[in-house]
Each structure stands twice: as structure tokens, then as C-alpha cells.
C-alpha distance (Angstrom), angle and dihedral (degrees) to the residues before:
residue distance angle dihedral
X1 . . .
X2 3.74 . .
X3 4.23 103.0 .
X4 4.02 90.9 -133.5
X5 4.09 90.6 56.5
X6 3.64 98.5 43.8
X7 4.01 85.8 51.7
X8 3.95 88.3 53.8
X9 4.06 85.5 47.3
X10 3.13 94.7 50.6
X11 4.13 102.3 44.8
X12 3.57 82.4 53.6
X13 3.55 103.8 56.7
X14 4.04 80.8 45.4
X15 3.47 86.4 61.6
X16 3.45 105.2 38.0
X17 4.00 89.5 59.4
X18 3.73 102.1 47.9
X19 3.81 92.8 68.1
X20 3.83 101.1 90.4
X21 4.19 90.6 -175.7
X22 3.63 145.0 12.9
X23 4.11 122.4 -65.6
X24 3.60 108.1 -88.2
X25 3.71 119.2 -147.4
X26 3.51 93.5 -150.4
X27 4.34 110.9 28.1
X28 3.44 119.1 176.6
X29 3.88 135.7 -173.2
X30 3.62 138.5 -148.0
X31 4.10 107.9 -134.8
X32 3.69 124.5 178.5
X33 4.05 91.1 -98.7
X34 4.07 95.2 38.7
X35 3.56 157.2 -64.8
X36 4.09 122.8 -36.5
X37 3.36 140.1 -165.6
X38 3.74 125.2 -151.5
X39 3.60 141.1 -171.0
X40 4.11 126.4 -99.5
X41 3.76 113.3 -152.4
X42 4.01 107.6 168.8
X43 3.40 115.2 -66.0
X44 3.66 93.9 -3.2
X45 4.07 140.5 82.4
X46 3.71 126.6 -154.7
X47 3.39 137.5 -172.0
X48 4.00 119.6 -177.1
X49 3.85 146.8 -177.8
X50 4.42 93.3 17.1
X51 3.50 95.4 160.0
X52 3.77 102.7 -137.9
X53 4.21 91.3 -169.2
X54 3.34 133.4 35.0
X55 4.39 114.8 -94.5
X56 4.21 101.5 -75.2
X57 3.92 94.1 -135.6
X58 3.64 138.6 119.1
X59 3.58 113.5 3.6
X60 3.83 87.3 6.0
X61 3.36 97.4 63.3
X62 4.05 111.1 122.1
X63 3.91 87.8 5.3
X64 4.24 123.1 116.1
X65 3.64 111.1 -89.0
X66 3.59 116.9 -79.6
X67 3.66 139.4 -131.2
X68 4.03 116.1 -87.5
X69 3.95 121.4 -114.5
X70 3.91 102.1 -115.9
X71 3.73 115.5 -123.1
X72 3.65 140.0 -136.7
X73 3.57 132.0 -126.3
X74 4.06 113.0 -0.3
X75 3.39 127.9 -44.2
X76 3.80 128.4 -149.6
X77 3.73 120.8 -117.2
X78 3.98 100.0 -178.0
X79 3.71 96.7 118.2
X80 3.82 143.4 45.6
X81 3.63 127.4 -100.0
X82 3.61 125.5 -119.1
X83 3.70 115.3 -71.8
X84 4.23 118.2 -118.3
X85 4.19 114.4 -78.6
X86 3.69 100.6 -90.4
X87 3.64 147.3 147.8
X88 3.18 98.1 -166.8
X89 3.59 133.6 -123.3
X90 3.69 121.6 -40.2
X91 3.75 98.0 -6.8
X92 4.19 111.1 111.9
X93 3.74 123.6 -112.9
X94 3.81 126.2 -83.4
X95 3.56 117.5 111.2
X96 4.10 134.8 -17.4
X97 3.71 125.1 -117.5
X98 3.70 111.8 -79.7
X99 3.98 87.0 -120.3
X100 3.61 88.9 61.1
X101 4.05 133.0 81.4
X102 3.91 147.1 170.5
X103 4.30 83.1 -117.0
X104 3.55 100.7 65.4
X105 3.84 115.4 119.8
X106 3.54 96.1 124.4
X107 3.69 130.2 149.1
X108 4.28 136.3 -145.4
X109 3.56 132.5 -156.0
X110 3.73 132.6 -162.8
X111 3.81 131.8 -165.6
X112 3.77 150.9 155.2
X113 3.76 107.9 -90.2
X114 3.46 122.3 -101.1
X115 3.91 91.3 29.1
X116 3.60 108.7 156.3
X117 3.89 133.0 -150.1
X118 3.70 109.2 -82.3
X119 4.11 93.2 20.7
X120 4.16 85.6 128.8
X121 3.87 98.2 -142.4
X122 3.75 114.8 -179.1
X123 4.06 106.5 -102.1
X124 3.81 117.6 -134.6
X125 4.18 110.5 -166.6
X126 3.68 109.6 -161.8
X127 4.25 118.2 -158.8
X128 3.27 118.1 -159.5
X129 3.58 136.2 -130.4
X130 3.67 144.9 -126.2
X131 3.86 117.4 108.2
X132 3.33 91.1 -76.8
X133 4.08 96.8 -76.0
X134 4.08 95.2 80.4
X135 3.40 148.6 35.8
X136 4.07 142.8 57.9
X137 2.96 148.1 -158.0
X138 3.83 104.9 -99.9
X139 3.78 93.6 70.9
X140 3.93 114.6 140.5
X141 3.79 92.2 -134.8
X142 4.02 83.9 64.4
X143 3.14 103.3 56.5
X144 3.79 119.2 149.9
X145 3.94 95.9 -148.4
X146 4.00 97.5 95.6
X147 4.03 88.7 49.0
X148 3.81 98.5 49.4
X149 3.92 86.9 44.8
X150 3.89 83.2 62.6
X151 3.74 90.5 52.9
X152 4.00 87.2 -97.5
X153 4.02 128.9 138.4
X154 3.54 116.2 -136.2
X155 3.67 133.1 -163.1
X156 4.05 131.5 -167.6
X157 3.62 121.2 170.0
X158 4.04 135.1 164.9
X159 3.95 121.0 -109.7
X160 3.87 123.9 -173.6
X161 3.50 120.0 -84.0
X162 4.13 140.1 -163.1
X163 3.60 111.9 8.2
X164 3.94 93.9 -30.6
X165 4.24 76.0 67.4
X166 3.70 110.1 35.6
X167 3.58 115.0 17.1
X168 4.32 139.2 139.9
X169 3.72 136.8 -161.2
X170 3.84 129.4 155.2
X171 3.47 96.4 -122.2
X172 3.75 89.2 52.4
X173 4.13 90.8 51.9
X174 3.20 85.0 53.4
X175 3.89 104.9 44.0
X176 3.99 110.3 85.5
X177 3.74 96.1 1.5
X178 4.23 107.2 -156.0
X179 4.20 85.6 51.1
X180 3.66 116.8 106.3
X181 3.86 110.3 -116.3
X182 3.34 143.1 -167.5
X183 3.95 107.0 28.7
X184 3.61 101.8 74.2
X185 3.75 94.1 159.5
X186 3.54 93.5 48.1
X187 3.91 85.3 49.1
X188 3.62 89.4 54.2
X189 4.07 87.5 53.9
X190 3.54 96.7 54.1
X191 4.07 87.5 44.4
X192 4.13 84.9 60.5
X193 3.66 94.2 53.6
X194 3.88 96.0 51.2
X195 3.67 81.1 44.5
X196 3.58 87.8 59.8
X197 3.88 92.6 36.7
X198 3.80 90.8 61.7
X199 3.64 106.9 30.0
X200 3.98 114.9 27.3
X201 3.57 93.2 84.4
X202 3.98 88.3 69.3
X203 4.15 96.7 64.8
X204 4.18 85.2 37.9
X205 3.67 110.8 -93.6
X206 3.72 126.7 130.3
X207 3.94 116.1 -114.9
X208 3.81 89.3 -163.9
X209 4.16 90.3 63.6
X210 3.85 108.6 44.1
X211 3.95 125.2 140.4
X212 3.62 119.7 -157.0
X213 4.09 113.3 -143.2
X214 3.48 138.0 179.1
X215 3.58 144.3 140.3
X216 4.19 134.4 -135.2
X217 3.84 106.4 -7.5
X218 4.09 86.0 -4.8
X219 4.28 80.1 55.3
X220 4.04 89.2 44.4
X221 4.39 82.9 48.0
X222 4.04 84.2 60.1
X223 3.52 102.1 43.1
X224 4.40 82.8 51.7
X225 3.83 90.3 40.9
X226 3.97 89.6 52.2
X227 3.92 87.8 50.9
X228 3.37 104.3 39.8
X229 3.92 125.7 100.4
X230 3.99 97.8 -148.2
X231 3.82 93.9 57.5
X232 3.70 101.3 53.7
X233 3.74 118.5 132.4
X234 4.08 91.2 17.2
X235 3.87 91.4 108.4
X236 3.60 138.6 18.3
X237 3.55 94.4 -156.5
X238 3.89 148.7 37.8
X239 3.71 135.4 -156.1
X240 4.25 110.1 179.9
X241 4.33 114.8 -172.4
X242 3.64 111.2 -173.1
X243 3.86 103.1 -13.4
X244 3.33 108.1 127.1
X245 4.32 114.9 -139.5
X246 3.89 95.9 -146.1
X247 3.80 124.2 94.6
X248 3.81 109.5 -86.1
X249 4.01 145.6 141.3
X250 3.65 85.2 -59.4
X251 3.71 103.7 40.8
X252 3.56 92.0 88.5
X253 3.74 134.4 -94.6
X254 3.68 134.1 -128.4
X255 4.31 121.7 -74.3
X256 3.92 87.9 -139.2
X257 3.58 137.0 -11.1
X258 3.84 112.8 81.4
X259 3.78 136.8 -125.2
X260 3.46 136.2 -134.3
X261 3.53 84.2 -133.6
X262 3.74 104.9 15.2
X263 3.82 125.2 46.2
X264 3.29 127.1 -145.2
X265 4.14 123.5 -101.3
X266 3.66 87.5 -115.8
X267 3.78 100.0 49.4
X268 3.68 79.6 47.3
X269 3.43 94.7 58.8
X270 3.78 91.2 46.9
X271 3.27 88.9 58.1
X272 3.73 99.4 47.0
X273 4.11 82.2 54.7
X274 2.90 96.7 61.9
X275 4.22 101.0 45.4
X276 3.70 68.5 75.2
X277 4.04 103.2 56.5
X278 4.36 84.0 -114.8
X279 3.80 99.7 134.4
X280 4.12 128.6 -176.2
X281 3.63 122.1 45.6
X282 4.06 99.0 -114.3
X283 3.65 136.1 110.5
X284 3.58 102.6 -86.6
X285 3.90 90.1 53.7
X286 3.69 80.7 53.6
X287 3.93 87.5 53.0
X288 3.64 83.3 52.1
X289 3.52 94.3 52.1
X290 3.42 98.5 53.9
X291 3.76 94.8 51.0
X292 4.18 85.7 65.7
X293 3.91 100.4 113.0
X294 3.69 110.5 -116.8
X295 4.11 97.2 -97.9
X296 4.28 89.6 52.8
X297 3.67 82.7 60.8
X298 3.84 106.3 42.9
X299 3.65 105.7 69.2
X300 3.93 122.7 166.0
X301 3.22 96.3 -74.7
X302 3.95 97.8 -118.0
X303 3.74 131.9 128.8
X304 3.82 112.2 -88.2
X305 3.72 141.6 150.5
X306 3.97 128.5 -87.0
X307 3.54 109.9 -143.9
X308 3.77 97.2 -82.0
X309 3.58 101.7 -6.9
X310 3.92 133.4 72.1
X311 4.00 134.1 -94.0
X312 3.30 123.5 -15.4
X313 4.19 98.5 -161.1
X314 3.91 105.0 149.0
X315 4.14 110.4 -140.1
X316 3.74 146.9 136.4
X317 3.87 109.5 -36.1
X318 4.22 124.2 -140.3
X319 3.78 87.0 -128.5
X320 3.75 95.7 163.4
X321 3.95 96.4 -124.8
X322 3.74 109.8 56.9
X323 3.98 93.7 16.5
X324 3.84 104.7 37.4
X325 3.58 84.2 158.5
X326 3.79 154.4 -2.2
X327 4.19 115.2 -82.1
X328 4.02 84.9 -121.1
X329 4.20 86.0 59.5
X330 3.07 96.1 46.3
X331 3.81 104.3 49.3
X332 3.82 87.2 44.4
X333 3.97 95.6 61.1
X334 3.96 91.9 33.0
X335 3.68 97.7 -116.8
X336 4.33 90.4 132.5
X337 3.62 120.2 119.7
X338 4.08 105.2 -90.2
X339 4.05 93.8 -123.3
X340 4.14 130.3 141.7
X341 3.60 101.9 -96.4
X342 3.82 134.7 -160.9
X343 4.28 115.5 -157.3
X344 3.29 137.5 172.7
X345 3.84 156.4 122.1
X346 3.64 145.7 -128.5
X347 3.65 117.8 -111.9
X348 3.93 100.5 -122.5
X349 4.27 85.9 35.5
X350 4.05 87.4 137.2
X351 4.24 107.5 144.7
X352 3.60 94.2 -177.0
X353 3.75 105.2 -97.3
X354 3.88 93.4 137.3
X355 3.75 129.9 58.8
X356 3.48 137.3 169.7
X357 3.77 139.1 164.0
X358 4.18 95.6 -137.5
X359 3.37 136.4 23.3
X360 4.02 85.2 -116.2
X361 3.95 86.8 58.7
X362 3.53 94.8 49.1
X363 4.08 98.5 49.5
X364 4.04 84.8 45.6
X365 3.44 80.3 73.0
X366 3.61 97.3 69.8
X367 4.15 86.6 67.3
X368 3.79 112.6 -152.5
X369 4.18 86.7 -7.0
X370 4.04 89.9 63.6
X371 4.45 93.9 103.6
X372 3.99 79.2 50.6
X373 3.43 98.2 48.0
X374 3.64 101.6 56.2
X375 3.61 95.3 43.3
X376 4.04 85.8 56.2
X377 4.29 91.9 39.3
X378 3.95 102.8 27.3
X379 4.03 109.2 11.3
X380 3.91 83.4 157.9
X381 3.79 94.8 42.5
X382 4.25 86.9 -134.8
X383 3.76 96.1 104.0
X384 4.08 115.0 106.9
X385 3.46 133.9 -110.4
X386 3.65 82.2 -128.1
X387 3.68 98.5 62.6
X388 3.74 104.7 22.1
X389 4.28 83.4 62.2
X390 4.40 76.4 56.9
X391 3.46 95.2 47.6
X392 4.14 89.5 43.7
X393 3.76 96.8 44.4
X394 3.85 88.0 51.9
X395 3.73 99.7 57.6
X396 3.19 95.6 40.6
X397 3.72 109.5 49.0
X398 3.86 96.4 21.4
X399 4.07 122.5 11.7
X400 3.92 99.9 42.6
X401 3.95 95.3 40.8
X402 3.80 88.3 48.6
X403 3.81 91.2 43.3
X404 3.98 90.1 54.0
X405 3.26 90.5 47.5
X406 3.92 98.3 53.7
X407 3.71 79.9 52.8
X408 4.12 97.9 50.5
X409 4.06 77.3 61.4
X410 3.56 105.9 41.3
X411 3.89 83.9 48.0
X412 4.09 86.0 65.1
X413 3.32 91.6 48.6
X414 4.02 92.7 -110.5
X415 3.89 119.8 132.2
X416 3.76 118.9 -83.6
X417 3.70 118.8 -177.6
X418 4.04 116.3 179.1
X419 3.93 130.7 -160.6
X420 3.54 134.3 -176.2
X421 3.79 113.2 -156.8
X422 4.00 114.6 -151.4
X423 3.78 100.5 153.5
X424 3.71 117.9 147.8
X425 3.45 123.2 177.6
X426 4.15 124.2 -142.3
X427 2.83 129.7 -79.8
X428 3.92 84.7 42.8
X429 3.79 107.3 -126.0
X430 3.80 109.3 -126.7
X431 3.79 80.5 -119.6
X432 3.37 97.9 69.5
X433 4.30 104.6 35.9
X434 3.81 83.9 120.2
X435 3.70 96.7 55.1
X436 4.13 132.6 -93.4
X437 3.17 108.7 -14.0
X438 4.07 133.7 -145.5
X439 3.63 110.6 -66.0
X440 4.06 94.2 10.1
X441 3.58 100.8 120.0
X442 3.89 98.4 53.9
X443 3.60 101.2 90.0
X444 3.80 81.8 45.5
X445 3.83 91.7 62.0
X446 3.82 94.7 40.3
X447 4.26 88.6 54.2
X448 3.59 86.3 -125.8
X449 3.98 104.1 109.6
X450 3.90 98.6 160.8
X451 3.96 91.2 51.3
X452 4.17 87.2 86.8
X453 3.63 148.9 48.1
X454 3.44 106.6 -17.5
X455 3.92 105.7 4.7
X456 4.61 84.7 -111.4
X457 3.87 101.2 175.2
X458 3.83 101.4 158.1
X459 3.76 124.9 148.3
X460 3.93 81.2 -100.4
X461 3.73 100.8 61.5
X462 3.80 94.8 34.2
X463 3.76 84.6 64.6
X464 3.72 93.9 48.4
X465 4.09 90.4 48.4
X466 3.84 89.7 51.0
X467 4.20 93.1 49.3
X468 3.87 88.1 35.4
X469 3.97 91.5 51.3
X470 3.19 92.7 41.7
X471 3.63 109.2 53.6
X472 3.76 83.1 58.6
X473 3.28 86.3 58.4
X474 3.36 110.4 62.5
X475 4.21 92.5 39.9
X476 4.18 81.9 54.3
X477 4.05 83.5 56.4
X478 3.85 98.5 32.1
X479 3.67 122.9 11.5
X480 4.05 84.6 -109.1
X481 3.82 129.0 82.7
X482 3.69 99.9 -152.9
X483 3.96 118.9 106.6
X484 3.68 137.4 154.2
X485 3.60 114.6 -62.7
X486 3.84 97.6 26.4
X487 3.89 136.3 101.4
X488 3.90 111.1 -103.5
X489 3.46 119.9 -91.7
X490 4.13 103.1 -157.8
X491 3.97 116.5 -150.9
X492 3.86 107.9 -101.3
X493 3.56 109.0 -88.9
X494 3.98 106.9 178.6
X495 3.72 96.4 -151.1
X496 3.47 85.7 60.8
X497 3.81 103.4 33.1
X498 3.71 86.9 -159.5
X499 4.26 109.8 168.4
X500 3.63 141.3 -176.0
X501 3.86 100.5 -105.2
X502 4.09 117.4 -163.4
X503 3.97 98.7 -167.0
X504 3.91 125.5 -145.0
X505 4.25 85.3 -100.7
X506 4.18 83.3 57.7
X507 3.74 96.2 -116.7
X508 3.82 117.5 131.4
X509 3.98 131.5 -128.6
X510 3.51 137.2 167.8
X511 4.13 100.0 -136.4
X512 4.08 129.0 153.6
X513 3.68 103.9 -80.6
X514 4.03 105.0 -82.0
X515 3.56 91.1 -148.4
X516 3.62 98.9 47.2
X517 4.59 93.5 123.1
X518 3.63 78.5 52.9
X519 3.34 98.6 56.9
X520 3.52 93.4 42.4
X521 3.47 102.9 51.6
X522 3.89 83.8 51.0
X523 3.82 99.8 53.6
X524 3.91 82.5 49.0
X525 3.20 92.2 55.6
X526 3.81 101.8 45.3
X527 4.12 88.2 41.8
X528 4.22 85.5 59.2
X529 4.17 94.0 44.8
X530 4.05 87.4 55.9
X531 3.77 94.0 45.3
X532 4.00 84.6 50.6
């Protein structure tokens, strides 16, 4: 039987026996706070805009999440919550989208219909990207419709983002000192999960089988949630596209303590005080602070200078209770949660964290590795500077970091399984001439492959969505992606580097990792900066 039909057989029998009753125009569920009332569209059950903490504003502003004010009576869940304040990324300051607000914690839930209480659907929880200044969780490309038609729960929700999400002062240490501070957004994460602890079990879904998920800063989100103490137990489960697992801009930086190179989150925030003419570091320049109206203090999220002091980037904070550490740390002296995991990256996933002039600039990068590097990235010497800074940016902010992190796992004896994505559809957009790029295989995973970028929904990409969607599937259900009717997916071994490969044509193979000299030469590399 032709592989691509028996996968379509077989999702549909999937779906078919997750529904544990009969579509119900009008399905409600008990939560914690109250009653809601979602949406039936076909096969498919929604629930959106629960708020799972109470509106962040005023006096909550830069405090954890806090508990919601029950509600009588039922409410409707048939639309979205706002998204996070943002400008998104790059663009200057001067207003937020009008679909956007400070009260945003809000939380969505998809299912088959007709799921009842106590059905015990896998959960999937999906964390968006956008470093940490943009995104939600209300994106069409996210969509939970493909998953619950495989008999699969999923969960989006909003976290805070910018310096509403990750942000440091003195005064603010100081203020209230047993509360967490700093990592709002990462508050707001943790928040979600209990959400989904106490309430998921209402619209059918099992709390004791969730996966987390997320790609880009919602991949970085895993690799923090995996290695933090205060989220242990929340998941069973993790799934990270795109996010890295070496120390970077997003990895977090220290609470206090400055850098030559690196300042501190509360020096930042000093700084960012007074961009705004609020001087001193005490409580009533805090007071001042919190009177900024939402679009003074979401900026675009890029590096720039304080008045007299250095960057001003907002990010994940080393606070020393929910970050005791960097990912990178962790992994290296074992201390990660000991979870099936799913990694991988896209094979034009360059972010632009390297740059260089000429190719001779770029491979003096690689230090006392550079004669090894270009036999492994230019043995012909014919490749451009163009796509060589690609294929560099790649391994070194996404394919080796998610390569030593599939081995961190495999080293505890937990399953690893690694993909690289490289699908690109014909004609080939001029977007993607280097390969996939960062964020390409989303609407891949989500089954929806016309939601994005170009609205492609040939026979070609349809079949990629379904094997794509449902490889995440089956690790949601059982910690491994394989399942009738698709190519085998071995567990990460690193003696054998073996990987899940999706080629440019879209078809899948496991195959030793093609760019295994390249990521050699680049873990050499990075291993001999650090010892520097």
C-alpha cells in the first residue's frame, strides 16, 4: 500500500477513536475559576481566551502571575484573547497593535469533539516564539485543529514579552522580597502548565501525559523549562524546533554583577529608566516606572544604548530561583529533567549571529580550526560568502547546540530523536534558495501548510504536513514518533549520529547526519573560544 495513504488511514482511525461521545453544539467545561463555553466546528472543539491568571497591570506589573477571580454563571470561550504588548522585533517604539494589551495571559484549548471529562487524551503545549518581544498564541499557523483530529489535545496560551516579560531594577529586587522576579514571561509559562495541571482533565486531556513544544525563543522556553527546578513534574515530555541549547543572547544573563561585555539585567533596567528621565534606583522611581503607559515601555526589542550606560536588550534573567543556571550548564553536569525529547533544526536556520566581510574573515573565525573548517564548509573553495555565512550561522546557533543536546539525553539513557528539516517547496521561494529557513517547518507541524508565507498547499506539502503532524503525534501519545505508515525515526545514538532527515523534495529518511565534519569542526571551535 502506497506509504502516504496508509498514513492518512491510519490518522483517521486515530481520530475516529479519540472522540469518546457525540459532537455537541454547545460543550462546556468546568475549570478551576468557572464554567466555559467553546466553539464546535466539525470534527473539532475549541475553547479560547480562559484566562489562566489574573490581568498583569497596575500594581501587578513585573510581579508573578496571579490567581484568577472565579466567575459566575458561564462564560464564553469562542474567541482569542488579546495577544502580549509588542511591537515586534526591529520596528521602533510608538504605539502597539490595537489587538494587543498589557492583560493578556490567556489560555486555548483544542480537542476532538465530543471528548468527555476523564477521556485522557495526550496534551501537546505549544510556546511560541519571537525573541521574547512577539508572538502569541492565537496565530493561524498554530492551530490545534490537525492535532485534535489525531485524537491529540492541544494547548496555546500568551506569556509576557519585552520588558513587561523579563525585566530588573533594584528597587524591584528589593520590593516583596520571597517573590520570584525578573522572568515574568517565564512566570507566565510555568502559570500555563499548572493551568493545565489543574484544569485539563475537564475538556478530556490527561495531565499525567503533556509535551511542551515550541520553536525559536518558544524552543529556548523548553530548553529553560527542562532545566529549571520550579517546573518539574509539569510535563512528561519535550519537543524543541529551532531553539538552540548553547549559551546565547537568549540563554539568560546575570540579575547583578556586570560584564565587561555583558551587563547585568539590573543595570539594564537602570538604564532603560533613565531613556525615560526616571533617575535613582528606589521605590518611588519604581512608582514612576510603573506609571509608563504600556507602549513607553515596549520598545523593539533591539540592543541600544541608555543614556550613559550600555544595551538595553530585555531577556531571560539568571535570577537564582527559576534560572539557577544556563541550559548549556546544566546539560553539561546532567542536572536536566530526564524526559523523551524531540530536537532539531532547519537547514537554512541562520538568525544572523555571524558576519563577516570575506570568506577569509569568516573561516578566521574558527581560530586554530580555520584549515579544518574550510575543508568541512568549502573543500572546493566555490561556495559563496553568501551561503557559507548560512551554512555557518546554522551550526552554530542551531544544528550543533541541538546535536549536543540530543547527546546530554542519550547520555542518561533517555530517548533522543533528531531531525533536520530542509523542505522546500516548488517553485523555490527566493526566501528559501539557501535551504529551510527559521521558522519554515511550523505550519508543517501544525498540518496547516497554506496558513504561512505564501499560502503553498500542493499535493507535495500536504504530504509533508500529514508526516510532519503526525510524527508529533505519536511522541505526544508515546514518547516515540514512529507509527505505521512512516519512515523510522531511530533514537539518537551519538556513535551513530543517525537523524530524521526531511529532504528539499519533502521525503523523509533517517541517514548519518550529512553535516556531521561540520559540526565537528564547529564544536571545536566553540570548545577553544571558552577555554580562551
Amino acid at each position: 500500500m502506497n506509504i502516504r495513504l496508509m498514513a492518512l488511514i491510519w490518522i483517521g482511525l486515530g481520530a475516529a477513536g479519540a472522540a469518546t461521545g457525540q459532537p455537541d453544539a454547545s460543550p462546556t467545561a468546568r475549570t478551576a475559576s468557572g464554567v466555559v463555553r467553546g466553539v464546535t466546528d466539525g470534527s473539532v472543539t475549541s475553547f479560547k481566551g480562559i484566562p489562566y491568571a489574573a490581568p498583569p497591570v497596575g500594581d501587578y506589573r513585573w510581579r508573578p502571575p496571579q490567581p484568577v477571580i472565579p466567575w459566575k454563571g458561564v462564560r464564553d470561550a469562542d474567541k482569542f484573547g488579546p495577544d502580549c504588548a509588542q511591537t515586534g522585533f526591529g520596528r521602533a517604539s510608538g504605539g502597539i497593535p490595537a489587538n494587543s494589551s498589557e492583560d493578556c495571559l490567556y489560555i486555548n484549548v483544542w480537542r476532538p469533539a465530543g471528548t468527555k471529562p476523564g477521556a485522557r487524551l495526550p496534551v501537546m503545549v505549544w510556546i511560541h516564539g519571537g525573541a521574547f518581544v512577539m508572538g502569541s498564541g492565537s496565530s493561524p499557523v498554530t492551530s490545534g485543529e490537525a492535532f485534535a483530529r489525531q485524537g491529540v489535545m492541544l494547548v496555546t496560551f500568551n506569556y509576557r514579552l519585552g520588558r513587561l516579560g523579563f525585566f530588573a531594577f533594584p528597587a524591584l529586587s528589593r520590593e516583596r522580597p520571597n517573590e520570584l522576579k525578573g522572568n515574568y514571561g517565564y512566570m507566565d509559562q510555568i502559570a500555563a502548565l499548572k493551568w493545565v495541571q489543574r484544569n485539563i482533565g475537564a475538556f478530556g486531556g490527561d495531565p499525567h501525559n503533556v509535551t511542551i513544544f515550541g520553536e525559536s525563543a518558544g524552543g529556548v522556553s523548553v530548553h529553560t523549562l527542562l532545566t529549571s527546578p520550579l517546573s518539574r513534574g509539569l510535563f512528561q515530555k519535550a519537543i524543541i524546533q529551532s531553539g538552540g541549547g548553547r549559551d546565547g543572547v537568549l540563554t539568560g544573563r546575570p540579575m547583578r554583577n556586570d560584564r565587561q561585555d555583558q551587563p547585568s539585567a539590573e543595570t539594564i533596567g537602570v538604564n532603560f529608566a533613565r531613556k525615560h528621565g526616571i533617575t535613582g534606583e528606589d521605590s518611588e522611581a519604581l512608582a514612576r516606572l510603573r506609571a509608563l503607559n504600556v507602549a513607553e515601555i515596549v520598545d523593539s526589542g533591539q540592543e541600544t544604548a541608555g543614556h550613559d550606560g550600555p544595551i538595553t536588550y530585555a531577556g531571560p534573567i539568571l535570577d537564582g530561583r527559576l534560572m539557577v543556571e544556563t541550559p548549556q550548564s546544566a546539560y553539561e553536569k546532567g542536572r536536566h529533567m530526564r524526559v523523551p525529547l524531540i530536537i532539531g533544526a532547519n537547514t537554512a536556520d541562520f538568525v544572523g549571529f555571524v558576519n563577516a566581510d570575506t570568506k577569509e574573515a569568516m573561516f578566521s573565525q574558527f581560530g586554530e580550526q580555520e584549515a579544518e573548517a574550510r575543508a568541512a564548509y568549502d573543500p572546493q573553495g566555490t561556495a559563496s560568502l553568501r551561503d557559507l555565512l548560512v551554512m555557518v550561522g546554522t551550526d552554530r546557533v542551531q544544528a550543533e547546540p541541538a546535536r549536543f543536546t540530543a547527546r546530554a539525553f542519550a547520555a542518561k539513557r533517555r530517548a533522543a530523536y533528531v531531525y533536520r528539516f530542509g523542505y522546500v517547496p516548488e517553485p523555490v521561494p527566493e526566501r528559501m534558495q539557501a535551504g529551510a529557513p527559521h521558522g519554515a517547518e511550523i505550519p508543517y507541524v501544525f498540518g496547516v501548510p497554506g496558513a504561512w508565507r505564501g499560502g503553498e498547499r500542493s499535493a507535495e506539502a500536504e504530504a509533508v504536513a500529514r508526516t510532519l503532524n503526525a510524527y508529533w503525534a505519536n511522541f505526544a501519545r508515546q514518547g516515540d514518533p514512529n507509527g505505521p505508515g512512516l519512515p523510522e525515526w531511530p533514537r539518537y545514538h551519538a556513535t551513530e549520529d543517525r537523524i530524521l532527515y526531511i529532504r528539499p523534495d519533502g521525503t523523509a529518511r533517517a541517514v548519518p547526519d550529512p553535516w556531521r565534519r561540520r559540526l565537528d569542526v564547529t564544536e571545536k571551535a566553540a570548545s577553544a573560544a571558552r577555554r580562551r
